[in-house]
C-alpha positions as CSV (number, residue, x, y, z in Angstrom):
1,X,114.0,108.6,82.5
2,X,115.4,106.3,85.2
3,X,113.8,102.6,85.6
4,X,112.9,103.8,89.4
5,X,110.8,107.1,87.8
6,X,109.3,104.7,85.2
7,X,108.1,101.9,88.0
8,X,107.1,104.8,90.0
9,X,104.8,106.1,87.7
10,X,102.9,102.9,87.3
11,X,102.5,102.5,90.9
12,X,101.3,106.0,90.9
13,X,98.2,104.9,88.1
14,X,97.7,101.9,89.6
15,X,97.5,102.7,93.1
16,X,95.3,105.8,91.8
17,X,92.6,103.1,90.2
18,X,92.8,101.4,93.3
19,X,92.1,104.6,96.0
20,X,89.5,105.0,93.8
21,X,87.7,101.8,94.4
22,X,87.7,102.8,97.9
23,X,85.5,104.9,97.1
24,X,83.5,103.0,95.4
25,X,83.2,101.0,98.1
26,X,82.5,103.3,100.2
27,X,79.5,104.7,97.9
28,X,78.0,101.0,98.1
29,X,77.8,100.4,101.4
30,X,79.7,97.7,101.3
31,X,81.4,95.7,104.4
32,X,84.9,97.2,104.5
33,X,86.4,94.1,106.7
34,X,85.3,91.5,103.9
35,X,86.6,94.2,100.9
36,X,90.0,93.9,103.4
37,X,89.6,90.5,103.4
38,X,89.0,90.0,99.6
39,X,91.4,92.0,98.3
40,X,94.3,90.9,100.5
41,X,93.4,87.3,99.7
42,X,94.0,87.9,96.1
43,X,97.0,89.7,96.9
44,X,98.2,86.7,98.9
45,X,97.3,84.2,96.2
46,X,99.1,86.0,93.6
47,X,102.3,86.6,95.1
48,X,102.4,83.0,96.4
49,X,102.1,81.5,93.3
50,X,104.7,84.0,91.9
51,X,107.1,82.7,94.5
52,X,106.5,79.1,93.6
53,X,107.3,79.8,89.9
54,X,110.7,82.3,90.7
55,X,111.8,80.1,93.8
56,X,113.2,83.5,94.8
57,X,115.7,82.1,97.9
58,X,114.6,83.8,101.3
59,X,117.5,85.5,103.0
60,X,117.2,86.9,106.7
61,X,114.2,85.2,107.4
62,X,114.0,87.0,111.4
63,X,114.2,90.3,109.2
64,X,111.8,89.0,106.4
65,X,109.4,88.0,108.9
66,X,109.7,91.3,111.2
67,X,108.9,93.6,108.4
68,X,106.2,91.6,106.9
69,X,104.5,92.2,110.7
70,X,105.3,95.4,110.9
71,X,104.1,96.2,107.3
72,X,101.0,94.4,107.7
73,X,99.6,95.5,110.5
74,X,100.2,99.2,109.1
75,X,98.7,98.3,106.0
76,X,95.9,96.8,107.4
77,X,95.1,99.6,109.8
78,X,95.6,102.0,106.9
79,X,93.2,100.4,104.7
80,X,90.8,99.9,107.0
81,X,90.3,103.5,108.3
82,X,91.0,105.1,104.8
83,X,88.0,103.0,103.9
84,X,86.0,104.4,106.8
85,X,86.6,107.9,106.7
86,X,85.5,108.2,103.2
87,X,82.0,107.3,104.8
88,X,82.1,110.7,106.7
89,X,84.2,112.6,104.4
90,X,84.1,114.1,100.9
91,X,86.3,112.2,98.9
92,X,88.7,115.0,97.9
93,X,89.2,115.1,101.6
94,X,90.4,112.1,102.1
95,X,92.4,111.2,99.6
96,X,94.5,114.4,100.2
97,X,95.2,114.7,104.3
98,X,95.8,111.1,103.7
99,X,98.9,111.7,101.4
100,X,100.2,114.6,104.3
101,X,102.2,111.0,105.3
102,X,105.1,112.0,102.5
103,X,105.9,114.5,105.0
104,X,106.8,112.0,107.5
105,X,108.0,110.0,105.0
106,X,110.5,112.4,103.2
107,X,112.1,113.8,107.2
108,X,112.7,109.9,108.0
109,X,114.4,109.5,104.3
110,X,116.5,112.5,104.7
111,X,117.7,112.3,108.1
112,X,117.9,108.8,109.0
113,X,118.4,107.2,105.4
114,X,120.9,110.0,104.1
115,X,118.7,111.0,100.9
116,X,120.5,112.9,98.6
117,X,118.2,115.3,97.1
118,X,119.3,117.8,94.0
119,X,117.2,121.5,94.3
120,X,114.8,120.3,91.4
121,X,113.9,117.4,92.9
122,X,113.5,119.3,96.6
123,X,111.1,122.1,94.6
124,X,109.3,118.8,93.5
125,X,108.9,117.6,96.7
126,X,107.9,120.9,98.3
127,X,105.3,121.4,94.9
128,X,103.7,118.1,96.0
129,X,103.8,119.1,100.2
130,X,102.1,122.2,98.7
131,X,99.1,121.0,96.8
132,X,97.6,118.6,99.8
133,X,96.2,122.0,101.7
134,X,95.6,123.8,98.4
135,X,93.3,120.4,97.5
136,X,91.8,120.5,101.1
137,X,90.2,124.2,100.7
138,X,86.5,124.6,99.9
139,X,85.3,121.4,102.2
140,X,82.2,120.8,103.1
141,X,80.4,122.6,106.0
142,X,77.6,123.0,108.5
143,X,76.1,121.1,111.5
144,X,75.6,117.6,109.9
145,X,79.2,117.3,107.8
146,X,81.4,119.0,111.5
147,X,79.4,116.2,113.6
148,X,80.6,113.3,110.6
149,X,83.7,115.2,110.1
150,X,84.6,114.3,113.5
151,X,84.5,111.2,113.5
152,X,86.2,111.0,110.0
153,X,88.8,113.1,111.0
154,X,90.1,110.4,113.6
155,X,90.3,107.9,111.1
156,X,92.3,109.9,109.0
157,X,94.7,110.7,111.7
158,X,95.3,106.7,112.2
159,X,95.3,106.5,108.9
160,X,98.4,109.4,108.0
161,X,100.6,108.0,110.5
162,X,99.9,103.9,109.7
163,X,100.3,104.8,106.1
164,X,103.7,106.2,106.5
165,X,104.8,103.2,108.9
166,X,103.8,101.5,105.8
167,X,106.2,103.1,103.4
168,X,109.3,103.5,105.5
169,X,109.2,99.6,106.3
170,X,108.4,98.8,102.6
171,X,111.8,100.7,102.0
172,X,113.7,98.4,103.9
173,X,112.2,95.6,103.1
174,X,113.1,96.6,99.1
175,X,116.5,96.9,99.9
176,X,116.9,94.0,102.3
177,X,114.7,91.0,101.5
178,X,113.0,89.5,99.1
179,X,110.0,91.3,97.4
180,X,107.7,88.3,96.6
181,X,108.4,86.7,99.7
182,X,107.6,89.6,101.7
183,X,104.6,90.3,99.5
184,X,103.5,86.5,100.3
185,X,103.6,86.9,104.4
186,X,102.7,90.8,104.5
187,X,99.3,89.9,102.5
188,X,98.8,86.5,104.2
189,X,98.9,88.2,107.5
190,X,96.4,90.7,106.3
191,X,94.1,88.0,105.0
192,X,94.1,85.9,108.2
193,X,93.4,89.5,110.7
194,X,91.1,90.8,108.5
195,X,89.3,87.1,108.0
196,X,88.8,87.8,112.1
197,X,87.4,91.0,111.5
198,X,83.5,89.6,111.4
199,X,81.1,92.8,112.1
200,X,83.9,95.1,113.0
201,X,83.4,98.5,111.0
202,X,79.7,97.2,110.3
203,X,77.6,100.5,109.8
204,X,73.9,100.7,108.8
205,X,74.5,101.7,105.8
206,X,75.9,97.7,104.7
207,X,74.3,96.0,102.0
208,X,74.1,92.4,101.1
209,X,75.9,92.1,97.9
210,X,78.6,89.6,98.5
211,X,79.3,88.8,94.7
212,X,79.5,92.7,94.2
213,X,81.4,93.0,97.3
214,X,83.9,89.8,96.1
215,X,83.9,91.6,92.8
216,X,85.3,94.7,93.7
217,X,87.8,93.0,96.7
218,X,89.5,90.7,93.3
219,X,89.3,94.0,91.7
220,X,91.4,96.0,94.2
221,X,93.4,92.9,95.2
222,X,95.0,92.6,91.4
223,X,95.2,96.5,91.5
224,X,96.9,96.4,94.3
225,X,99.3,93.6,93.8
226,X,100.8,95.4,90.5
227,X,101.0,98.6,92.1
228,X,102.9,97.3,95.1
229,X,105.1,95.3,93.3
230,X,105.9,98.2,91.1
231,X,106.3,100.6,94.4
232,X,108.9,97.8,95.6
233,X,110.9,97.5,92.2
234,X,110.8,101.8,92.6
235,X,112.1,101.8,96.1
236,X,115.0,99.4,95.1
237,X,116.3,101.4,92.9
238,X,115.4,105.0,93.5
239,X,115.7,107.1,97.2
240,X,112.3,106.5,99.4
241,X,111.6,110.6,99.5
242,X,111.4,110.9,95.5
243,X,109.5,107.6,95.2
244,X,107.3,108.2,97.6
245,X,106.3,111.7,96.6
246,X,105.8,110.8,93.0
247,X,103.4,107.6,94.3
248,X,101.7,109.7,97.2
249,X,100.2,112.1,94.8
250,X,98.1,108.7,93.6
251,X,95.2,110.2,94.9
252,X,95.0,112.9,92.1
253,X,93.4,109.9,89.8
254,X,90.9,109.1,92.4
255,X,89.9,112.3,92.4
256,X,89.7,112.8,89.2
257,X,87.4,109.7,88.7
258,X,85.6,110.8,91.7
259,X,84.8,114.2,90.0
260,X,83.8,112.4,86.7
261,X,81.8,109.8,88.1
262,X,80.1,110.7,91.4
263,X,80.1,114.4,90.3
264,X,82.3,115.9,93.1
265,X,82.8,119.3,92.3
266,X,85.9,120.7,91.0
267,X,86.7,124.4,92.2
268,X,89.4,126.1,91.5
269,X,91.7,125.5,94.1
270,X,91.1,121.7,93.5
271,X,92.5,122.7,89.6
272,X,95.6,124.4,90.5
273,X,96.3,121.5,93.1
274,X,96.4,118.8,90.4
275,X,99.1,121.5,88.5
276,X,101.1,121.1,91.8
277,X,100.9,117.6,91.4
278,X,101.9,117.1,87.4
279,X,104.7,119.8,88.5
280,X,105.5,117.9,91.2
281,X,106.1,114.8,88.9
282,X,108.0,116.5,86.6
283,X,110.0,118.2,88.7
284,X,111.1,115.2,90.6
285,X,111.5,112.9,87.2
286,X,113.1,114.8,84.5
């Protein structure tokens, strides 16, 4: 087992935990710009004071500073409707057309970052392509869930494509900058847009639990920052399509937790789905 497969595979648990807090989130009521906010504070905090004790030297600061944009304002954007269309949408939904990004992700890899793929590891990524629709059957139906479904369905669509942007710039910056620095200006430019955010993505369905809502922002934040940092140590050693298929498939934990906790139902094509997945995995890491 390669060190790449190994960091992968954290990220993929971690991340997982995380998407599922979303959810939580979501099931709450809670504001989603200050659970942005929150969580990409801590995320800034802890990668800044990383920095300070490794003194990692900054090289290509013009590159450093244009990837941290460009990741952070796909990040942000990502979050923020992934958030939102789990208010509209079942969560097995979401968590699934949201990962149809490792599509975009894996054509970039191989055509414009020269992936060399062996035929396991392209029957792994094709298992994993496979089990988003085969998770997406049985959805929800009728008058009230097409009218929501609407409106969740264009956050998704923002979401799949910003989510993507995300990964392909967190490639490069693995392999040209350096990781807590970028970390440190990615999340600090979160913190400051979403900070500006006031009662943007405000629905009537908002409570008024700030320590609960603070709670669960540290919460994701410290998820979050392990995950990512494992995601970059991945990327800088392994090739973006095999890393990013193994850590796309992170919503299978949400929905797991989502079935055990909030009683989503499982149905059968939702089982064989999460075989494609482990398959998937296997396929790609051993």
């Amino acid at each position: 087992m390669t060190d790449w497969y190994t960091y992968a595979l954290a990220a993929f648990f971690l991340m997982g935990t995380q998407s599922f807090l979303y959810k939580v989130s979501a099931e709450r009521g809670c504001h989603t710009g200050w659970i942005t906010f929150f969580f990409m504070a801590t995320v800034a905090c802890l990668s800044s004071i990383m920095w300070l004790i490794q003194r990692e030297p900054v090289t290509s600061f013009g590159l450093l500073l244009f990837l941290s944009f460009l990741n952070s304002l796909s990040f942000l954007v990502a979050t923020l409707t992934h958030i939102e269309s789990l208010k509209y949408l079942p969560a097995t939904t979401v968590y699934s057309v949201t990962r149809m990004n490792l599509v975009i992700v894996t054509v970039f890899s191989v055509f414009f970052l020269k992936d060399q793929l062996s035929a396991r590891q392209i029957a792994g990524i094709l298992c994993a392509i496979g089990a988003i629709p085969v998770l997406t059957r049985g959805l929800n139906k009728g008058k009230e869930a097409t009218s929501r479904g609407r409106q969740g369905f264009i956050y998704l669509t923002v979401c799949l494509f910003a989510s993507a942007l995300a990964s392909i710039s967190s490639k490069y910056a693995a392999m040209y900058v350096s990781k807590i620095a970028f970390l440190t200006l990615v999340y600090t430019m979160g913190t400051i847009v979403s900070a500006g955010l006031g009662n943007r993505f405000r629905t009537t369905t908002v409570n008024n639990d700030h320590r609960g809502t603070f709670v669960l922002g540290l919460t994701i934040g410290v998820l979050n920052f392990a995950g990512y940092f494992a995601f970059l140590k991945a990327l800088s050693f392994g090739p973006l399509s095999l890393v990013a298929s193994i850590v796309s498939m992170h919503f299978v934990v949400a929905i797991v937790l989502s079935i055990l906790i909030y009683h989503e139902r499982l149905t059968a094509a939702r089982a064989f789905g999460f075989v494609l997945t482990i398959l998937s995995i296997a396929l790609i890491g051993f």
